[in-house]
C-alpha positions as a printed Julia matrix, in Angstrom:
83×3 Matrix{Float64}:
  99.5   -14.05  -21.98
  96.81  -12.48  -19.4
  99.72   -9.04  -18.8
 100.36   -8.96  -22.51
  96.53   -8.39  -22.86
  95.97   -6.24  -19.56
  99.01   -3.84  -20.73
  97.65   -3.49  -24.8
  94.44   -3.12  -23.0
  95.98   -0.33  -20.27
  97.87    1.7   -22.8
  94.53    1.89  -25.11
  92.41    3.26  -22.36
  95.28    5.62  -20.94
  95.89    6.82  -24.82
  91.92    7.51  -25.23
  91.79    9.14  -22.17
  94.54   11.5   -23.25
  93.01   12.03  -26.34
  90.0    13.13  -24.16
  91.51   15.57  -22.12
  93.18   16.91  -25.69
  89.59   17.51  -27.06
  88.08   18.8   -24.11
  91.01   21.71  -24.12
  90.3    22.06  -27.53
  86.79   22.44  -26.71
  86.93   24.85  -24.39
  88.76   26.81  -26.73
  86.15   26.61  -29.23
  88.04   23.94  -31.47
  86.52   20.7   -32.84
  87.99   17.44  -31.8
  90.97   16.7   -33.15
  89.32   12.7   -34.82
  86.14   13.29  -36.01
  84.35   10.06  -37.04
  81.34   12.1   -38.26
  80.3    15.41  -39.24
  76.51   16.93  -39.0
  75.43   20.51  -40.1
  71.67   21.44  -39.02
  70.52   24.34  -40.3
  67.63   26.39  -38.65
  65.67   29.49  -39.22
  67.75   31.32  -36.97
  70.93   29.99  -37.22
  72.78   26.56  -37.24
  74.18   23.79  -36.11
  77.49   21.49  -36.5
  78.0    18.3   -34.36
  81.63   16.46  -34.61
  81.6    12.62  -33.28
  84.43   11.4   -32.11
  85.54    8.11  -30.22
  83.16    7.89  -27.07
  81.93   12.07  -27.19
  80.35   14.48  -29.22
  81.31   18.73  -30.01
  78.54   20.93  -30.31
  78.73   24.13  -31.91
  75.4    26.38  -32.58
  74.77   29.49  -33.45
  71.12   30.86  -32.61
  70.12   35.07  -32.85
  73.57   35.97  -33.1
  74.56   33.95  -29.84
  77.29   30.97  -30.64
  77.58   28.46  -28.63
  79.71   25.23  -27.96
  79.24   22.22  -26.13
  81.04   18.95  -25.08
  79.04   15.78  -24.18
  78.55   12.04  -24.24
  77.42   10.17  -27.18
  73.89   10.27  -26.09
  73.56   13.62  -25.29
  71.45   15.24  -27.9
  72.03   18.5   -30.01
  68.79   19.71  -28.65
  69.99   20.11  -25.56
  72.22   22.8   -26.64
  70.17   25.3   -28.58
């Protein structure tokens, strides 16, 4: 019973961590994650802001003067920290 559970529990945390990678390609090619759990829009006087949640990380995309910019980060990580 103990290898039933350690190989369900192996193949979830090898699938998530291929999902990762997947989003973090995506990312880097300006794309939002490909699960999104949640979806925030911030809007600011010069610009905006979208964050995408997804299982374990957040995308950041903001656009501030003219200058867009995207971001990939732990939950915690604030939005802040972008702009």
């Amino acid at each position: 019973m103990k290898k039933v559970i350690s190989i369900i529990i192996t193949v979830i945390l090898a699938l998530w961590a291929l999902l990762l990678i997947f989003d973090f390609i995506r990312a880097v090619n300006q794309n939002p994650p490909l699960i999104k759990l949640s979806e925030k829009t911030y809007q600011y006087q010069d610009g905006y802001a979208k964050e995408y949640v997804s299982l374990g990380y957040k995308y950041f995309e903001a656009q501030s003067n003219g200058t867009l910019k995207f971001g990939f980060a732990p939950l915690w990580k604030s939005i802040d920290s972008l702009r």
